[in-house]
N, CA, C and O of each residue as an XYZ file, in Angstrom:
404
protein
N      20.489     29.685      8.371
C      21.578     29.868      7.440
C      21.399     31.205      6.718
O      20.347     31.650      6.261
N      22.548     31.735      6.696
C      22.506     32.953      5.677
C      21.917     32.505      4.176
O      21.830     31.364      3.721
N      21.533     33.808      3.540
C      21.323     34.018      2.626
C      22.451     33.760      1.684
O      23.643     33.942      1.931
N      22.060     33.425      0.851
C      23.221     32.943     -0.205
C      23.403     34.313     -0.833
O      22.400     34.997     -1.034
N      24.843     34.854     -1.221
C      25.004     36.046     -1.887
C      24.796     35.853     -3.484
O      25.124     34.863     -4.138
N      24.254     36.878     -3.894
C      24.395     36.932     -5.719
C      25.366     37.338     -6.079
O      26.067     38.060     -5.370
N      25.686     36.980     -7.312
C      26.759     37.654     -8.313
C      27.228     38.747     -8.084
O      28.337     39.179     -7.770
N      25.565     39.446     -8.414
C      25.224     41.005     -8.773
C      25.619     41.328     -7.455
O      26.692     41.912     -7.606
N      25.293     41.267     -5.939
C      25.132     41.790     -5.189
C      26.845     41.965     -4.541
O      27.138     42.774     -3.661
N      27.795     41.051     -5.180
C      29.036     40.584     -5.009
C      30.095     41.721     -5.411
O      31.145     42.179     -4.961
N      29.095     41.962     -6.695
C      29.743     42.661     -7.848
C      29.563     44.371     -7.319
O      30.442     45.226     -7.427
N      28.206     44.571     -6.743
C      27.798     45.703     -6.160
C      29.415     46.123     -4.828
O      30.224     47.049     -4.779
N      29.209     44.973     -4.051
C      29.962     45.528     -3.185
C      31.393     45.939     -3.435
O      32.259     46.612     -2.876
N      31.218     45.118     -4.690
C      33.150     45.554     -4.738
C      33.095     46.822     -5.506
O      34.005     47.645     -5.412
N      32.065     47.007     -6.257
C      32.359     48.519     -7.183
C      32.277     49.812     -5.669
O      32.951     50.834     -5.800
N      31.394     49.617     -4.287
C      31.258     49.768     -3.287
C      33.158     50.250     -2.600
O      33.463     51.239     -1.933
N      33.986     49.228     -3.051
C      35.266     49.388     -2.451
C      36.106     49.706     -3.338
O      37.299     49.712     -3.035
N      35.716     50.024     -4.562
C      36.841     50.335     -5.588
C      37.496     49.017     -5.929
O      38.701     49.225     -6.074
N      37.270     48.063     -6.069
C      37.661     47.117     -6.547
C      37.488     46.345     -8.220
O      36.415     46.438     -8.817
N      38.241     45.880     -8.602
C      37.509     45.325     -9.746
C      37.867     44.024     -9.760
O      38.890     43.643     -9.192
N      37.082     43.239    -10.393
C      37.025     41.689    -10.487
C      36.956     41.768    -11.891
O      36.599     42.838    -12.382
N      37.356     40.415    -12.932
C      36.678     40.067    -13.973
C      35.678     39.032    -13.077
O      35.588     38.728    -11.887
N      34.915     38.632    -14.441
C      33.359     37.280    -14.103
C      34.161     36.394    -13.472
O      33.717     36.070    -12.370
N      35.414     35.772    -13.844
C      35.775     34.376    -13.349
C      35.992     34.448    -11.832
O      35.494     33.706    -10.985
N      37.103     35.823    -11.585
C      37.415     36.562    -10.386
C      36.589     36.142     -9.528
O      36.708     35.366     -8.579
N      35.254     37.052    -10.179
C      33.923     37.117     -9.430
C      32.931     36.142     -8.809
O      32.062     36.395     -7.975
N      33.242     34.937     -9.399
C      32.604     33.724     -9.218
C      33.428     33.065     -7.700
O      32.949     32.767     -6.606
N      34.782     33.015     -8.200
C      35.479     32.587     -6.796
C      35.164     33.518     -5.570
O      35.397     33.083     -4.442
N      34.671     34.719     -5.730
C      34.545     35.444     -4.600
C      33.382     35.599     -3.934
O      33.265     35.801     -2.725
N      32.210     35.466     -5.027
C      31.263     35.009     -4.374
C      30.811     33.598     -3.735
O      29.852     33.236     -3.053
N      31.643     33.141     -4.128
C      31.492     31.595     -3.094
C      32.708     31.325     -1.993
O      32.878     30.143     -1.694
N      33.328     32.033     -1.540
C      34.284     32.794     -0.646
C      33.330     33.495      0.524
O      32.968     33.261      1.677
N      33.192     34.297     -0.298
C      31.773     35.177      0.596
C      30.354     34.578      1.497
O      29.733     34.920      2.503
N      30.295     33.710      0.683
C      29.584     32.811      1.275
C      29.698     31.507      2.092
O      28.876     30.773      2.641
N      30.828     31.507      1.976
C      31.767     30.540      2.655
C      31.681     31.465      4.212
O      31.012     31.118      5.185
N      32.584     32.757      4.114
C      32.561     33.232      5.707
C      30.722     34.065      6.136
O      30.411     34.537      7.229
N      29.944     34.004      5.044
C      28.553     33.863      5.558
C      28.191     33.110      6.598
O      27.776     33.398      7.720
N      28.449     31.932      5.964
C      28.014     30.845      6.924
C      28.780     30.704      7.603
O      27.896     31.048      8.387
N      29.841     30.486      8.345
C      30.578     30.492      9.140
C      30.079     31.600     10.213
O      29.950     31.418     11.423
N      29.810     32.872      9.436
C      29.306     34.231     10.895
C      27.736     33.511     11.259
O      27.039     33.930     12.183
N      27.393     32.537     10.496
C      25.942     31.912     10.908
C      26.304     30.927     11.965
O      25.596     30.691     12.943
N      27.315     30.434     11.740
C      27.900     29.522     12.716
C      28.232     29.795     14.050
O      27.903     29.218     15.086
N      29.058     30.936     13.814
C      29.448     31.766     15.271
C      28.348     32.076     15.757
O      28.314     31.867     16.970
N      27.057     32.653     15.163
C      26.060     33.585     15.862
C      25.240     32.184     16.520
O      24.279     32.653     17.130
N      25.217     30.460     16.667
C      24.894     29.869     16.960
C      25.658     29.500     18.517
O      25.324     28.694     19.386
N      26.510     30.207     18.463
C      27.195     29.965     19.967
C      26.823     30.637     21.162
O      27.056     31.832     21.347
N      26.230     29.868     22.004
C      26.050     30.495     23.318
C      26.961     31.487     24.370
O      27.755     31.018     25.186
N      26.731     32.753     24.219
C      28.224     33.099     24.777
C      27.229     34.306     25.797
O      27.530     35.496     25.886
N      26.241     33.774     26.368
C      26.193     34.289     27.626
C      26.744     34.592     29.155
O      26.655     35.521     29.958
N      27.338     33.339     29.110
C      28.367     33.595     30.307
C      30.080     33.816     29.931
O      31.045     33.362     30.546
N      30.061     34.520     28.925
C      31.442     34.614     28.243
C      31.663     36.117     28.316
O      30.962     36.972     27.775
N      33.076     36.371     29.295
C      33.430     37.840     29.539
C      33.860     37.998     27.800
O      34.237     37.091     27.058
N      33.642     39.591     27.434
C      34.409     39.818     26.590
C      36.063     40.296     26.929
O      36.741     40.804     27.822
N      36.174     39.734     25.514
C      37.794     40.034     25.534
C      38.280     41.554     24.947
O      38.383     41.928     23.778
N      38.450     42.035     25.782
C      38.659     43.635     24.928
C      40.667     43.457     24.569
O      41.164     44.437     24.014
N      41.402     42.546     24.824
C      42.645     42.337     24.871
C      43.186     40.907     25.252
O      42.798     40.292     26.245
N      43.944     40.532     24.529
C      44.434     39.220     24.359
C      45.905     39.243     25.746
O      46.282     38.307     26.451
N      46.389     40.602     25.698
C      47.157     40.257     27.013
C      47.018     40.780     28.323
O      45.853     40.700     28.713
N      47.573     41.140     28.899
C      47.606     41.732     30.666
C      48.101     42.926     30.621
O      47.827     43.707     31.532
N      48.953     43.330     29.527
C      49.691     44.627     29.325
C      48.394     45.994     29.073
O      47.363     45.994     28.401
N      48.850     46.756     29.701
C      48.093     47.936     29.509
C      49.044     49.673     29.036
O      50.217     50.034     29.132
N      48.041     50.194     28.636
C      48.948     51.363     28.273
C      49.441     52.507     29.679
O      48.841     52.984     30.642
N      50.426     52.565     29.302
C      51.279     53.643     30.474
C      51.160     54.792     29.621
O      51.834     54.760     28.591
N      50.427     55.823     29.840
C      50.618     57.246     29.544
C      51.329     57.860     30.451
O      51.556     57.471     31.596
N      51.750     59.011     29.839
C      52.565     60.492     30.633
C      51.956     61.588     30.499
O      51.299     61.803     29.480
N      52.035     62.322     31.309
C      51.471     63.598     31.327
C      52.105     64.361     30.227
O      53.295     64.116     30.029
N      51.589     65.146     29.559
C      52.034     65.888     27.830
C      52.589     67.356     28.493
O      52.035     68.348     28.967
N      53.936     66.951     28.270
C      54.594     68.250     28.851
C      55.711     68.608     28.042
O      56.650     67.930     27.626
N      55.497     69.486     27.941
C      57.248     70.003     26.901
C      58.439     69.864     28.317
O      58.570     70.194     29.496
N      59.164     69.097     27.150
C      60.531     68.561     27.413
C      61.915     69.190     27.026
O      62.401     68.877     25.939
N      62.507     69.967     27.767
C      63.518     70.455     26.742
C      63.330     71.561     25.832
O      63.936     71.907     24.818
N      62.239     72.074     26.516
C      61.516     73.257     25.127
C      62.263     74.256     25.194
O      61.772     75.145     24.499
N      63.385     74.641     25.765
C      64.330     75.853     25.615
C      65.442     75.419     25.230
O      66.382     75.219     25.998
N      65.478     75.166     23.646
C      66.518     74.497     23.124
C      66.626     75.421     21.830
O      67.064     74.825     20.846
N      66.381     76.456     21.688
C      66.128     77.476     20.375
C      67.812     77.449     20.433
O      68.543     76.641     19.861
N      68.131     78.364     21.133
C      69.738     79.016     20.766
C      70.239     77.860     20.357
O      70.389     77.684     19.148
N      70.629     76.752     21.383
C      71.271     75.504     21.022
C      71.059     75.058     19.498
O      72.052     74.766     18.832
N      69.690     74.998     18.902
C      69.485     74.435     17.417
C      69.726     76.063     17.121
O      70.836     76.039     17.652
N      69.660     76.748     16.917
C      70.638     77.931     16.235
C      71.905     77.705     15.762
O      72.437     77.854     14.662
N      72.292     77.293     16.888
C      73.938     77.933     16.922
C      74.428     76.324     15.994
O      75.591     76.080     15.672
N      73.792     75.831     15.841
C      73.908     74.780     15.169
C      73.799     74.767     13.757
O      74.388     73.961     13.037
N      72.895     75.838     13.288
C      72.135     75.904     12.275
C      74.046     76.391     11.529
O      75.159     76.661     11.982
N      73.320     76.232     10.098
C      74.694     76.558      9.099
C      74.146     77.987      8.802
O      75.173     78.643      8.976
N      73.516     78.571      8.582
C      72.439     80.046      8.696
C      71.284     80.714      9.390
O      70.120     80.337      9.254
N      71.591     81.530      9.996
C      70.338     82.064     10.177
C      70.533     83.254     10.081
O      71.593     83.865      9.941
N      68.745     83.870     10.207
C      68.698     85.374      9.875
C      67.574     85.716     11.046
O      66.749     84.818     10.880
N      67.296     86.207     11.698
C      66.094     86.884     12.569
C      65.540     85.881     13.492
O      64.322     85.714     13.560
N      66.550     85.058     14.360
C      66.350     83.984     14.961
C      65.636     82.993     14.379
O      64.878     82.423     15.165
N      65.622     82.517     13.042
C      65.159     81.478     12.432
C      66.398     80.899     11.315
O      67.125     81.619     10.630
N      66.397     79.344     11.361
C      67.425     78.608     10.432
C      66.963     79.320      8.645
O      65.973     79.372      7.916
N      68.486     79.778      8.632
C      68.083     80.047      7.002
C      68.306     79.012      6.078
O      69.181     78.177      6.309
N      67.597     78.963      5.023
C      68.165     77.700      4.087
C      67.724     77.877      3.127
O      66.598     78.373      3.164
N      68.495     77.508      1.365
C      68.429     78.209      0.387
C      66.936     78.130     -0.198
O      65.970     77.453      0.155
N      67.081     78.937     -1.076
C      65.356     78.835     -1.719
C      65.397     77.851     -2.800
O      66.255     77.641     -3.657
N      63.950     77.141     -2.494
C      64.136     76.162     -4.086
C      63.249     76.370     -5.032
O      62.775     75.534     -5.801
N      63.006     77.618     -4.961
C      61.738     78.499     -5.947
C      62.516     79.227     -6.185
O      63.401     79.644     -5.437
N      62.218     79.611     -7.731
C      62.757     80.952     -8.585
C      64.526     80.874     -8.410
O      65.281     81.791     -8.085
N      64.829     79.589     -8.714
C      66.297     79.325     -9.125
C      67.074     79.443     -8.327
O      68.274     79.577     -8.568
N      66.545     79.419     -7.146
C      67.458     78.920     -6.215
C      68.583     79.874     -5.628
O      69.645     79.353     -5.292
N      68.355     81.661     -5.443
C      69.302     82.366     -5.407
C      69.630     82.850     -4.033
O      70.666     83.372     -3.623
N      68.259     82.495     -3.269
C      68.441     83.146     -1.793
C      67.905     82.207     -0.697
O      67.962     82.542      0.486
């Protein structure tokens, strides 16, 4: 059986995660904690030598594509679209220093 957790050591881990508890908080959580203690004491009692691991619960696998630009000569088109431009780039107003250009 696991070790029974302390207070303190309860209290450690959560200052550990940025967490805060009050004492009462803290009491329910350390006997929580120790609750799935024993339980991982439980699991680690299972024979699972002849047990494939499961790296995936279904049959589906990932389909990748080769990383290729698609459509990458589409400049003029989003230009000519644009409501401004200046030097082959979309112009659009400034939102620094009041907004004049």
């Amino acid at each position: 059986m696991a070790e029974t957790l302390s207070k303190q050591e309860a209290k450690h881990v959560a200052e550990l995660a940025k967490i805060r508890f009050t004492d009462a908080e803290l009491d329910v959580i350390v006997g929580q904690l120790g609750n799935i203690l024993t339980l991982v004491d439980t699991l680690n009692e299972v024979d699972t030598t002849d047990v494939v691991p499961t790296y995936s619960v279904t049959e589906n696998v990932n389909m990748f594509r080769d990383d290729v630009a698609d459509n990458w000569n589409q400049k003029t088109d989003l230009l000519n679209n644009a409501p401004q431009q200046q030097d082959d780039m979309i112009k659009v107003p400034a939102i620094l220093d009041g907004g004049d250009n």
